[in-house]
N, CA, C and O atoms as CSV, one atom per row, in Angstrom:
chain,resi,resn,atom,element,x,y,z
A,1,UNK,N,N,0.547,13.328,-7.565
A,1,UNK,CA,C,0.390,13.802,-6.208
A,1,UNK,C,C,0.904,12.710,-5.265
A,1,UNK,O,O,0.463,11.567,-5.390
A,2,UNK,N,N,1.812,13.002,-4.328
A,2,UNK,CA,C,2.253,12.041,-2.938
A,2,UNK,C,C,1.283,11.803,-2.371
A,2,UNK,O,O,0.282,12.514,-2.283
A,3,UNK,N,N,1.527,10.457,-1.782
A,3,UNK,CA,C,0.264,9.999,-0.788
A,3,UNK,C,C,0.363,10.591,0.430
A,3,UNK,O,O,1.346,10.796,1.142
A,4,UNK,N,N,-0.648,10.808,0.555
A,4,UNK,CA,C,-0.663,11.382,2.417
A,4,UNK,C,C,-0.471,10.401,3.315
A,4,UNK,O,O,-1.216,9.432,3.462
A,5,UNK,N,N,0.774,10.691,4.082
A,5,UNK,CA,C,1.104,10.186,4.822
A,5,UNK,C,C,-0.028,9.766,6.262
A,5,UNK,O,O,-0.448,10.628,7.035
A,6,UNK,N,N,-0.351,8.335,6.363
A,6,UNK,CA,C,-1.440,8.331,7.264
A,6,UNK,C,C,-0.456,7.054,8.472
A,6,UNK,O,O,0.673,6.649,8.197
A,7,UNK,N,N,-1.253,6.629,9.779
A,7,UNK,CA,C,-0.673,5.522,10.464
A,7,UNK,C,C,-1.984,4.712,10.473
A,7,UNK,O,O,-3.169,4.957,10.702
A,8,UNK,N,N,-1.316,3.733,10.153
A,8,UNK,CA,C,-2.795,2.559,10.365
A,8,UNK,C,C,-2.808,1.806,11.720
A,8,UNK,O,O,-1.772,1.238,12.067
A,9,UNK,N,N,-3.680,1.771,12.345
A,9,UNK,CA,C,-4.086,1.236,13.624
A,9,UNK,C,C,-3.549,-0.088,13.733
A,9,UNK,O,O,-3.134,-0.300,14.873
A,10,UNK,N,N,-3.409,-1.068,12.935
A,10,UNK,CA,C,-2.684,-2.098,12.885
A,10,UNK,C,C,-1.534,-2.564,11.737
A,10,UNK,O,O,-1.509,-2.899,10.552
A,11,UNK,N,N,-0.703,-2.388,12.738
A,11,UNK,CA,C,0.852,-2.594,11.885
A,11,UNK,C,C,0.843,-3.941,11.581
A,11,UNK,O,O,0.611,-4.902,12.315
A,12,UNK,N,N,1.242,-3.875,9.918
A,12,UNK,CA,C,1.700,-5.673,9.755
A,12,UNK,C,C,0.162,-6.018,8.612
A,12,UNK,O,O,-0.025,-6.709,7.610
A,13,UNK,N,N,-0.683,-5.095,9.463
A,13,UNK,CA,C,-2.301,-5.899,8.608
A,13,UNK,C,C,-2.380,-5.734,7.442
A,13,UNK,O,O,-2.448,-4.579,7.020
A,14,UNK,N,N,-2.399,-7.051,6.374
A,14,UNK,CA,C,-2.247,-7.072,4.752
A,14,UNK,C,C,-3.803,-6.232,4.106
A,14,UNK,O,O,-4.765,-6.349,4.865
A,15,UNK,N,N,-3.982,-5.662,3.170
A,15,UNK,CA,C,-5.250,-5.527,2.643
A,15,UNK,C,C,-6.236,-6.981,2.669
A,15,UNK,O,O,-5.725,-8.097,2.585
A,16,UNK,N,N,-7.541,-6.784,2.784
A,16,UNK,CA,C,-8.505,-7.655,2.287
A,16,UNK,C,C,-8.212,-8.451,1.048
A,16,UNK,O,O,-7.520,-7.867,0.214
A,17,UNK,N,N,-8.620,-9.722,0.753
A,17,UNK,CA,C,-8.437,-10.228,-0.355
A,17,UNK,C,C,-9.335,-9.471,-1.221
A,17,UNK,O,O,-9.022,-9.447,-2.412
A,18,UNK,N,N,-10.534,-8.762,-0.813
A,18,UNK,CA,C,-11.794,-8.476,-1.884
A,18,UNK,C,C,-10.881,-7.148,-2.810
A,18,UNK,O,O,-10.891,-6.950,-4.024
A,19,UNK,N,N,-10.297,-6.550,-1.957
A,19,UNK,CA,C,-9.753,-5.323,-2.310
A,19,UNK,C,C,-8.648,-5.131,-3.247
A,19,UNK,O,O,-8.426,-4.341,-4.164
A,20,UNK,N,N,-7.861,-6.382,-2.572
A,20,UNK,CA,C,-6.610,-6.873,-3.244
A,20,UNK,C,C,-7.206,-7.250,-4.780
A,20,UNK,O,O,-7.049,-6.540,-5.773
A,21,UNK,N,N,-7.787,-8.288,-4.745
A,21,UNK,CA,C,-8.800,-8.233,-6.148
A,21,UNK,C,C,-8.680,-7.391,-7.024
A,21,UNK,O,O,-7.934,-7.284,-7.997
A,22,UNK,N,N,-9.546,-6.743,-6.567
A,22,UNK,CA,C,-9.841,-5.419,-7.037
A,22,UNK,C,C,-8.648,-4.932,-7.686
A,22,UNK,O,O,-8.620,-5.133,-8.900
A,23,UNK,N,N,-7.780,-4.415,-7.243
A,23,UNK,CA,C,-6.373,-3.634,-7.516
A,23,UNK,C,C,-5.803,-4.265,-8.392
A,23,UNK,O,O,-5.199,-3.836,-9.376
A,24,UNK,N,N,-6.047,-5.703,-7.931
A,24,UNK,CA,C,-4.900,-6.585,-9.130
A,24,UNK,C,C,-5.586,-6.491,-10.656
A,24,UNK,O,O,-4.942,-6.340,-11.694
A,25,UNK,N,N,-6.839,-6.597,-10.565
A,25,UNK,CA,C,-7.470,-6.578,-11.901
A,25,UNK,C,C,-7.607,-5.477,-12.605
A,25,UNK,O,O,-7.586,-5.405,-13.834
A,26,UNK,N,N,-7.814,-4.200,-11.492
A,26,UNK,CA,C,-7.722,-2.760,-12.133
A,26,UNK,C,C,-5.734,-2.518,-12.902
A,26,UNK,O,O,-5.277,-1.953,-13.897
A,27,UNK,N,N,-5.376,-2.988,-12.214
A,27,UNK,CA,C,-3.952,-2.719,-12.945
A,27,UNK,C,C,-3.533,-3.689,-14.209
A,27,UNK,O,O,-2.764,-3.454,-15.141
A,28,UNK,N,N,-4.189,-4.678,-13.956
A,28,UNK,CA,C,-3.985,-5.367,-15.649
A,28,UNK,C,C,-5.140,-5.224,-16.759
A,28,UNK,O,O,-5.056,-5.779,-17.854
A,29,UNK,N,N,-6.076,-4.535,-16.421
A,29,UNK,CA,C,-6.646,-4.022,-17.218
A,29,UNK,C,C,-7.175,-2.568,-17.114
A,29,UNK,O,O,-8.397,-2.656,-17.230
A,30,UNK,N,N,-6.872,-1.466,-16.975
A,30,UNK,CA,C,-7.287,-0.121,-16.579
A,30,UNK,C,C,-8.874,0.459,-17.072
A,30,UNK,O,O,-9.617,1.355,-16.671
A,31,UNK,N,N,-8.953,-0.832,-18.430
A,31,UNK,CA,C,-10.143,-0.532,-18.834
A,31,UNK,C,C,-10.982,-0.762,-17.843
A,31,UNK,O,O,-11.808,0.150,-17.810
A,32,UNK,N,N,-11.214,-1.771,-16.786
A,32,UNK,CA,C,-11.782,-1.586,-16.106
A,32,UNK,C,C,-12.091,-0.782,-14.358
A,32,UNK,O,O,-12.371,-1.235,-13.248
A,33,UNK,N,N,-11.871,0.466,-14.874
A,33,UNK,CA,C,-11.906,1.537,-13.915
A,33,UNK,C,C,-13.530,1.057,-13.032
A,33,UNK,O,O,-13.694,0.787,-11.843
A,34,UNK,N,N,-14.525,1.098,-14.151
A,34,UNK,CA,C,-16.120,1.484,-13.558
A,34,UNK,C,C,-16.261,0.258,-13.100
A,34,UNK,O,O,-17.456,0.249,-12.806
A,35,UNK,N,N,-15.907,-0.625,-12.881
A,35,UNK,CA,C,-16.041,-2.001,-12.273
A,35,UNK,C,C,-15.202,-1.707,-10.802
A,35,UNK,O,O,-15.740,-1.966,-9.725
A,36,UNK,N,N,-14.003,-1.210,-10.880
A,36,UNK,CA,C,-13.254,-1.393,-10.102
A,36,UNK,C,C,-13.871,0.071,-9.160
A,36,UNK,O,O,-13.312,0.275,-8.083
A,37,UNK,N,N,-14.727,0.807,-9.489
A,37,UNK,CA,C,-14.982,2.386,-8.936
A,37,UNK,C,C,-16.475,1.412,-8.002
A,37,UNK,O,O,-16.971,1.563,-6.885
A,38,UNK,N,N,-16.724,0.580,-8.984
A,38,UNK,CA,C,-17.961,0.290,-8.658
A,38,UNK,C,C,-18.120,-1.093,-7.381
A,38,UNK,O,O,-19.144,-1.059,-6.699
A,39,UNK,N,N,-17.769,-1.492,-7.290
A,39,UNK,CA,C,-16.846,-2.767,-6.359
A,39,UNK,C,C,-16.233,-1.989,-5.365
A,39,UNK,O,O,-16.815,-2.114,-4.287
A,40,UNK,N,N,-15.448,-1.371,-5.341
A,40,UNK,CA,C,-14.721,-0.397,-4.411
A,40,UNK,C,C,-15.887,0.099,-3.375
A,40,UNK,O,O,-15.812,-0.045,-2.155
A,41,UNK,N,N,-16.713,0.560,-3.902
A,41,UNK,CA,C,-18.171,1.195,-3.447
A,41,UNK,C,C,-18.364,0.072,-2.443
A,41,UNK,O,O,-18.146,0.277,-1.249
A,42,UNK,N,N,-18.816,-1.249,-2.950
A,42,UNK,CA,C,-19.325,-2.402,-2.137
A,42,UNK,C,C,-18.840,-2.745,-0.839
A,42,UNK,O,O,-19.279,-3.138,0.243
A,43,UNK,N,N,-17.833,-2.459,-1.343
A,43,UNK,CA,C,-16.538,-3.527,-0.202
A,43,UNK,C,C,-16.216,-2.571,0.811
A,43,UNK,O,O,-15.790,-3.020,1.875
A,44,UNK,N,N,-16.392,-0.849,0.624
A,44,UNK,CA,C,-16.188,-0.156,1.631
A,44,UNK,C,C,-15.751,0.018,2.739
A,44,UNK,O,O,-16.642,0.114,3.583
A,45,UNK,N,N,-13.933,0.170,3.415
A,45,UNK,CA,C,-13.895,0.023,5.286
A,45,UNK,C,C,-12.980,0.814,5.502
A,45,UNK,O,O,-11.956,0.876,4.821
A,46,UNK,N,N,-13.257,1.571,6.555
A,46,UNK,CA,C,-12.424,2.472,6.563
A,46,UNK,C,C,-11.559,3.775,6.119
A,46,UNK,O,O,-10.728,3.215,5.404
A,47,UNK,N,N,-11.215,5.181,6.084
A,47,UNK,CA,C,-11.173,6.028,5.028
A,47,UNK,C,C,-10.659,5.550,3.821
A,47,UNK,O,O,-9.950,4.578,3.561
A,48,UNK,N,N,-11.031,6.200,3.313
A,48,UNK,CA,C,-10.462,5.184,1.678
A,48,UNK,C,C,-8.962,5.993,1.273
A,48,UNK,O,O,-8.719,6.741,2.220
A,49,UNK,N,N,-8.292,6.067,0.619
A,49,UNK,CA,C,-6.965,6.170,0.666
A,49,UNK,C,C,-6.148,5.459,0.736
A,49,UNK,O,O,-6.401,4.263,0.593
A,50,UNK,N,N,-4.360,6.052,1.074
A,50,UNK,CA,C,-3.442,4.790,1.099
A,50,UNK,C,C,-3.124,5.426,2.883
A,50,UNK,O,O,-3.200,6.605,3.229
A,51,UNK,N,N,-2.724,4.082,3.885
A,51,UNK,CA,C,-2.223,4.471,4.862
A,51,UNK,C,C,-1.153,4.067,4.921
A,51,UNK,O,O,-0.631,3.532,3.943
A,52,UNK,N,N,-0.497,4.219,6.142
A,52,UNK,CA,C,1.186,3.502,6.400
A,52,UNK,C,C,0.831,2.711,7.669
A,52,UNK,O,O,-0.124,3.088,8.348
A,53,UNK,N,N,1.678,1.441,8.088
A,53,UNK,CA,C,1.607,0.952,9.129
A,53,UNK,C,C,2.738,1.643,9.692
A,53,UNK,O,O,3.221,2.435,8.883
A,54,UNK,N,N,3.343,1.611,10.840
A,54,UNK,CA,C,4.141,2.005,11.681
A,54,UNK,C,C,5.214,1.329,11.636
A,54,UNK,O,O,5.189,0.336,12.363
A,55,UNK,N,N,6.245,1.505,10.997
A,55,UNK,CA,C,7.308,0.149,10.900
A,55,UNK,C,C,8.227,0.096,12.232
A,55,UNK,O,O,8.831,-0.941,12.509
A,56,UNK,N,N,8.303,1.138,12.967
A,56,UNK,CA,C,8.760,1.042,14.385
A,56,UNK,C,C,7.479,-0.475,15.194
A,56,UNK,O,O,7.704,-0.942,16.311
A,57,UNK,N,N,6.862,-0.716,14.743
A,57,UNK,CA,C,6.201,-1.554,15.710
A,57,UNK,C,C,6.452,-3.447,15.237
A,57,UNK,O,O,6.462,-4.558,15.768
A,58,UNK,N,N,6.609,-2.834,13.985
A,58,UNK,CA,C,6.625,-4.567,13.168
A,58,UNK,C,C,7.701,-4.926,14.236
A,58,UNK,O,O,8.522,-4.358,14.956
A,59,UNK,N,N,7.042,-6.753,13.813
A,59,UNK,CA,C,8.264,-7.636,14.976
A,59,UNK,C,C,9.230,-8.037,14.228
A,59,UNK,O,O,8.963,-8.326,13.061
A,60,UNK,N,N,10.659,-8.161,14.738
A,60,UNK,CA,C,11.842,-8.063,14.206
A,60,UNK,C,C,11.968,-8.966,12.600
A,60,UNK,O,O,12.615,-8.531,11.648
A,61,UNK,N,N,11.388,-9.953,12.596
A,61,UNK,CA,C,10.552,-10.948,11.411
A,61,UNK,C,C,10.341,-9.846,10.475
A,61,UNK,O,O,11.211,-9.484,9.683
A,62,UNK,N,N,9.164,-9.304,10.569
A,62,UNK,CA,C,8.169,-8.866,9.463
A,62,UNK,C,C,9.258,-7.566,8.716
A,62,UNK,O,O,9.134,-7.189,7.551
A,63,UNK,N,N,10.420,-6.972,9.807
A,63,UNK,CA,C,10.759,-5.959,9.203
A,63,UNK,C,C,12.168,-6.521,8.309
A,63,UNK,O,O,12.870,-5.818,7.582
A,64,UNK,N,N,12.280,-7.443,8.489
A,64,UNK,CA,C,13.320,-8.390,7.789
A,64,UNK,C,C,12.899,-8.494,6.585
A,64,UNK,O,O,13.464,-8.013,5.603
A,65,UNK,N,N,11.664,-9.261,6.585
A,65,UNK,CA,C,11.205,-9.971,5.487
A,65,UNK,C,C,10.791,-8.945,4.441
A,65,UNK,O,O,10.830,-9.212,3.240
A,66,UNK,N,N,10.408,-7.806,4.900
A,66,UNK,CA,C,9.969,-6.137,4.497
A,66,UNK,C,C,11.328,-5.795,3.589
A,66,UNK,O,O,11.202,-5.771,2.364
A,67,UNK,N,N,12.654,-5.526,4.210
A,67,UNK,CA,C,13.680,-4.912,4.029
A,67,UNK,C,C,14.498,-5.669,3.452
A,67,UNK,O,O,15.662,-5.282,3.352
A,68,UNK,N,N,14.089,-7.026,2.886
A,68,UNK,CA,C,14.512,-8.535,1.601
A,68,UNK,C,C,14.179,-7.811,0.623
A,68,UNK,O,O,14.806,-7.604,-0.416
A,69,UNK,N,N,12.771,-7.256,1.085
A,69,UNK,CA,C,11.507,-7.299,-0.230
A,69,UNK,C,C,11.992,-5.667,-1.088
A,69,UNK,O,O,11.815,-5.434,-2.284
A,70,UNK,N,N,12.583,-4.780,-0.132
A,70,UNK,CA,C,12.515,-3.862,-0.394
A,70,UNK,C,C,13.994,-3.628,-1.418
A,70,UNK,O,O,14.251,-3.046,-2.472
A,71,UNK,N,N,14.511,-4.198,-0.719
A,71,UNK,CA,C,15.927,-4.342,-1.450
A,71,UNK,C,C,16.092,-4.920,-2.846
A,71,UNK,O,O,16.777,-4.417,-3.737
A,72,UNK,N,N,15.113,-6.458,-2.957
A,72,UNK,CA,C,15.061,-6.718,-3.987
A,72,UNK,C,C,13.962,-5.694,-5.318
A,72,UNK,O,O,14.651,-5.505,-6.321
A,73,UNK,N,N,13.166,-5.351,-5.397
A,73,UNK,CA,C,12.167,-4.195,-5.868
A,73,UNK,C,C,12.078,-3.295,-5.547
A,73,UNK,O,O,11.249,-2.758,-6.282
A,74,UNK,N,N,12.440,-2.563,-4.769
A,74,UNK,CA,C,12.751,-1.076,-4.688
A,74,UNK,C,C,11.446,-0.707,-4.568
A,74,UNK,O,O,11.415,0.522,-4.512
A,75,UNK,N,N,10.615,-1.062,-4.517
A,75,UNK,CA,C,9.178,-0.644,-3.654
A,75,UNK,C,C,7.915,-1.825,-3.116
A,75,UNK,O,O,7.921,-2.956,-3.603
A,76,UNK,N,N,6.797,-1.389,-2.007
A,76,UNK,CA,C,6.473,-2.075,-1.682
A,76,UNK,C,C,4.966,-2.760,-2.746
A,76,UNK,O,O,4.216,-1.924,-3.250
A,77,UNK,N,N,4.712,-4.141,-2.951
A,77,UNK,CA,C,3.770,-4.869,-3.109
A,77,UNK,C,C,2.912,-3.901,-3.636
A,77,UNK,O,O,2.626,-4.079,-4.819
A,78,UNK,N,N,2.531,-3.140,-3.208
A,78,UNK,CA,C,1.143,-2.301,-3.156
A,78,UNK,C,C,1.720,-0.593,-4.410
A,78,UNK,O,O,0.939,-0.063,-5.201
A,79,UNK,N,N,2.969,-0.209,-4.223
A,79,UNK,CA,C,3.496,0.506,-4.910
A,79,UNK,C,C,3.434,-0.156,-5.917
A,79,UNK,O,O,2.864,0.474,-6.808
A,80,UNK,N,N,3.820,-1.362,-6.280
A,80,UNK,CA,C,4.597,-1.677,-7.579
A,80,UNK,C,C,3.032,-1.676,-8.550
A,80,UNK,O,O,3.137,-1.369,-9.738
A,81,UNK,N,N,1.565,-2.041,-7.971
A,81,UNK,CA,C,0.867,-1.259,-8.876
A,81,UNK,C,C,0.450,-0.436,-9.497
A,81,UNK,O,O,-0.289,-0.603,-10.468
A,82,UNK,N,N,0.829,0.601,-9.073
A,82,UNK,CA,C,0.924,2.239,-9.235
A,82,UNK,C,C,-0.430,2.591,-9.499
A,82,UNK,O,O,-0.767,3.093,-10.572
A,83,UNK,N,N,-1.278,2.334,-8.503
A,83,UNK,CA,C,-2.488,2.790,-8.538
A,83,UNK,C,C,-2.620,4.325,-7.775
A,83,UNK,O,O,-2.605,4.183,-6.553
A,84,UNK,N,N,-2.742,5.724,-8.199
A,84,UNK,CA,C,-3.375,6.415,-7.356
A,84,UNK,C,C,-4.123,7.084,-6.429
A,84,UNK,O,O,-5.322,7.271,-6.633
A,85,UNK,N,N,-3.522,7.509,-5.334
A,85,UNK,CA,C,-3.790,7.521,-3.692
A,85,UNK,C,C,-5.509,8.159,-4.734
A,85,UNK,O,O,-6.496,7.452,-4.531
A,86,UNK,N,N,-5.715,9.432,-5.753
A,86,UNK,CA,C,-6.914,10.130,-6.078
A,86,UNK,C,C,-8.068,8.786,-6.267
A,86,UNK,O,O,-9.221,8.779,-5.836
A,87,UNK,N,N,-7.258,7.490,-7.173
A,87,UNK,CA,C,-8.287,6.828,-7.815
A,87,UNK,C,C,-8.646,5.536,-6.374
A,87,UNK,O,O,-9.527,4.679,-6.445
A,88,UNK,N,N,-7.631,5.755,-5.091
A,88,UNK,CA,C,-8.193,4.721,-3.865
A,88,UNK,C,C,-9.385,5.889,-3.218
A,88,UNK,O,O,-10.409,5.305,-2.864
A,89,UNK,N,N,-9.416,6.946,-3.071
A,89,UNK,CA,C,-10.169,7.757,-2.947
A,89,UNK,C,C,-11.969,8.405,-3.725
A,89,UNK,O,O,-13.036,8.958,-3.461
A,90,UNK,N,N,-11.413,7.983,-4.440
A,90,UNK,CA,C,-12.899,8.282,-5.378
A,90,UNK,C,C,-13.644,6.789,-5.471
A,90,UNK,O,O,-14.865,6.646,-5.409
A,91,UNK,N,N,-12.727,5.757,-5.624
A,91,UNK,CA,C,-13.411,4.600,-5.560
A,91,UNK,C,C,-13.496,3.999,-4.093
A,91,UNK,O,O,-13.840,2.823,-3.974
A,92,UNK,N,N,-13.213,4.719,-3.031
A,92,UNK,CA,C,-13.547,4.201,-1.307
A,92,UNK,C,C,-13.105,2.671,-1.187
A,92,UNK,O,O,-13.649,1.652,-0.761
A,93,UNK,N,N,-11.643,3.034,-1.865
A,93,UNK,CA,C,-11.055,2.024,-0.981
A,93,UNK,C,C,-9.965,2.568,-0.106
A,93,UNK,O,O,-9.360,3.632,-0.237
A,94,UNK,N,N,-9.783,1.352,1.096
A,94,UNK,CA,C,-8.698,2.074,1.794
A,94,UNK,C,C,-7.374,0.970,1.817
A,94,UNK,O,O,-7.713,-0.141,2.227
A,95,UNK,N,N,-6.488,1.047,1.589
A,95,UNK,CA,C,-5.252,0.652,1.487
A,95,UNK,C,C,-4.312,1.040,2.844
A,95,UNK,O,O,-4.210,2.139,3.388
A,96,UNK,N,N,-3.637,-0.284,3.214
A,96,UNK,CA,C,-2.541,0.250,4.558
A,96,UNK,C,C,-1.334,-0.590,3.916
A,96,UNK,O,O,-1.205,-1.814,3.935
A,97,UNK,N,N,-0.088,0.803,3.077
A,97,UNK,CA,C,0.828,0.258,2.669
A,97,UNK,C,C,1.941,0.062,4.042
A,97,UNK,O,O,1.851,0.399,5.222
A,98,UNK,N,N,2.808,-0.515,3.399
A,98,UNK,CA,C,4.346,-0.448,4.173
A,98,UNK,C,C,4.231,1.094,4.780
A,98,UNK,O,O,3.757,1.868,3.949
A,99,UNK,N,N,4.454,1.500,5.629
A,99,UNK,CA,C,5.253,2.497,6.330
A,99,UNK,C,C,6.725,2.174,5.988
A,99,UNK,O,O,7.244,1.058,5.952
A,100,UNK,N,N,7.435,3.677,5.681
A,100,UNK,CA,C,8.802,3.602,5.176
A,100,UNK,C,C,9.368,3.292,6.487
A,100,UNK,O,O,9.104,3.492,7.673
A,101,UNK,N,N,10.317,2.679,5.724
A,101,UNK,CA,C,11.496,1.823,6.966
A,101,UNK,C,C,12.689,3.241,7.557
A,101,UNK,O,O,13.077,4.143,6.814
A,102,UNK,N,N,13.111,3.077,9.179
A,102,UNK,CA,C,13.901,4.364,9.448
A,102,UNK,C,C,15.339,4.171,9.077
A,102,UNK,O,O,16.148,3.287,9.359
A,103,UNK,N,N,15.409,5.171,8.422
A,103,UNK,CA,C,16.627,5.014,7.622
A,103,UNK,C,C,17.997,5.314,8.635
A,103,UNK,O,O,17.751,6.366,9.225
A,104,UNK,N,N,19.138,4.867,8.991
A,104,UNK,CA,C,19.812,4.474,9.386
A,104,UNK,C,C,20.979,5.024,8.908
A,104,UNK,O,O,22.073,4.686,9.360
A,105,UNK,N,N,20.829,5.957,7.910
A,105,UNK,CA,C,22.155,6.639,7.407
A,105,UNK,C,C,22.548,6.286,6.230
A,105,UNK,O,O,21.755,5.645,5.541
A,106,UNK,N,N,23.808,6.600,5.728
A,106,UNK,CA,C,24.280,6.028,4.139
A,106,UNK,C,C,24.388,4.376,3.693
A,106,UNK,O,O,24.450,3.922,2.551
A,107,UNK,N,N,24.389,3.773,4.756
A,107,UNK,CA,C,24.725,2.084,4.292
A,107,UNK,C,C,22.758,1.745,4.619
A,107,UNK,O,O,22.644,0.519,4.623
A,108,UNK,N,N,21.724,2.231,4.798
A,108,UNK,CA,C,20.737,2.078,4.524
A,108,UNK,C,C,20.432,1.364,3.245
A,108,UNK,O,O,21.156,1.790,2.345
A,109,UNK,N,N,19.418,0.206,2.763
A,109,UNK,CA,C,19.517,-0.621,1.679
A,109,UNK,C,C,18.391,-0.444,1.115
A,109,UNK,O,O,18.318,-0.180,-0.085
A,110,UNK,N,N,17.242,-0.573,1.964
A,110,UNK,CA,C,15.818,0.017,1.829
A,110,UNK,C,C,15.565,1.343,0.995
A,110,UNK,O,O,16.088,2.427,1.255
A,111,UNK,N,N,14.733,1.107,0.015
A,111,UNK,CA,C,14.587,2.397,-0.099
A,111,UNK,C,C,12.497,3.263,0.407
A,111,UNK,O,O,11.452,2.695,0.725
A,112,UNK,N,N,12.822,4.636,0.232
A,112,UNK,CA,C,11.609,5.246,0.103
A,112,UNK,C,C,10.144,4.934,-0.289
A,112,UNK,O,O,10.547,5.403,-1.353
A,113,UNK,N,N,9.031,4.656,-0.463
A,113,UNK,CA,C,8.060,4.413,-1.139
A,113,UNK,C,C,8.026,5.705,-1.886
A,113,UNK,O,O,8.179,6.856,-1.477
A,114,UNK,N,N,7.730,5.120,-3.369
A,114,UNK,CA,C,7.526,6.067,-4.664
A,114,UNK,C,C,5.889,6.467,-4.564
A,114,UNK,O,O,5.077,5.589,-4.272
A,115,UNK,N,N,5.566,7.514,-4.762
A,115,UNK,CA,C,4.277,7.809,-5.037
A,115,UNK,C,C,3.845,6.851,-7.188
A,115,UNK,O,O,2.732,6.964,-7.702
């Protein structure tokens, strides 16, 4: 399932470290789902899900450093764990990925965020 497209109130703002945690450890070990369902619970802010920041707002910097990143990996930080928008949802976390960059036509370098 695609993530629902959401806007996060603050463009640019990285996840929490507690959360980040979380994600990083749920993806190198999947065994630990009920830890990570259960922690998720704790740390609680905001709808839980994945959002987008607004990439029309980033300052000319951040969308640089974004569109390096994007070029080199072909998706953002938070994609490349491939955690599902269902499993940020059931475990109440909320995530504010990259907002896709506006594409600019065929010489565009950036690509899409992958569900």
């Amino acid at each position: 399932m695609p993530p629902t497209i959401r806007r996060s109130h603050t463009p640019g703002q990285g996840i929490p470290v507690e959360t980040a945690w979380i994600l990083v450890r749920l993806r190198k070990n999947p065994a630990e789902a009920d830890y990570a369902l259960a922690r998720g619970r704790a740390v609680r802010s905001g709808t839980p899900g994945i959002h987008f920041d607004d990439w029309s707002s980033l300052p000319p910097r951040e969308k640089e450093r974004r569109s390096s990143w994007l070029r080199r990996h072909g998706r953002s930080p938070f994609q490349q764990l491939q955690i599902s928008e269902q499993f940020l949802v059931l475990a109440g976390i909320s995530v504010t990925d990259w907002g896709p960059p506006p594409t600019d036509g065929p010489s565009t370098t950036a690509t899409q965020p992958r569900a």
